[in-house]
C-alpha positions as CSV (number, residue, x, y, z in Angstrom):
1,X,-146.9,-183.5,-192.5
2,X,-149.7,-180.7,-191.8
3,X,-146.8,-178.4,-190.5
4,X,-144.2,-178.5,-193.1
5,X,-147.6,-178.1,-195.3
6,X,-148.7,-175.0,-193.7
7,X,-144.9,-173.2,-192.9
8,X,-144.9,-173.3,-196.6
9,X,-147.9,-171.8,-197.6
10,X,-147.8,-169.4,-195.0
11,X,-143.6,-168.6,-196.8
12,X,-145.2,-167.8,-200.5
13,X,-147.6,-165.4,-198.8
14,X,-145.3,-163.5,-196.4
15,X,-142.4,-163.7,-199.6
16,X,-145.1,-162.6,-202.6
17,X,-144.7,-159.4,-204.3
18,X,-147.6,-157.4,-202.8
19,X,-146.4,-154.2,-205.0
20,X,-147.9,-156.3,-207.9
21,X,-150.8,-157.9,-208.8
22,X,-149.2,-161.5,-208.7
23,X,-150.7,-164.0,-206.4
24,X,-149.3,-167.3,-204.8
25,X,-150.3,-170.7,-206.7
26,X,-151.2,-173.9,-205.6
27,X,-151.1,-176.7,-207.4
28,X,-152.0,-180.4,-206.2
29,X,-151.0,-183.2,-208.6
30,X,-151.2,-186.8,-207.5
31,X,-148.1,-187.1,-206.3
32,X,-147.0,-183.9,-205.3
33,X,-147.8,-180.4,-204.0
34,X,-146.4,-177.1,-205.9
35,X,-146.5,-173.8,-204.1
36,X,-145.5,-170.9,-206.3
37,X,-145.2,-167.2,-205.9
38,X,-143.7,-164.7,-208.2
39,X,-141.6,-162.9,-205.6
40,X,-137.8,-162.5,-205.3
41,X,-135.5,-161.7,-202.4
42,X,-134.0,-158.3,-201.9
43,X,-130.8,-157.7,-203.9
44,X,-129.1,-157.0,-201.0
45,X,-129.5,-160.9,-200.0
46,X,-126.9,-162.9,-201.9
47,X,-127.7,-166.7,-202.7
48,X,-125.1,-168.7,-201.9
């Protein structure tokens, strides 16, 4: 759906390293969508 599409695009440009000269991706394939971004979470956010 048009909202799920748009929360994550706007996710991999809040989430992006802006201290870098990375950008976000997007890539559109014929049966799916990939959104990529080169940014990571804070250390002090474990993954659990």
């Amino acid at each position: 759906p048009y909202e799920a599409l748009r929360e994550a695009i706007i996710n991999a440009l809040i989430h992006r390293n802006y201290l870098g000269a990375s950008s976000i991706q997007i890539r559109v394939y014929s049966d799916r969508l990939v959104i990529m971004n080169e940014g990571k979470l804070p250390p002090e956010v474990p993954v659990v």
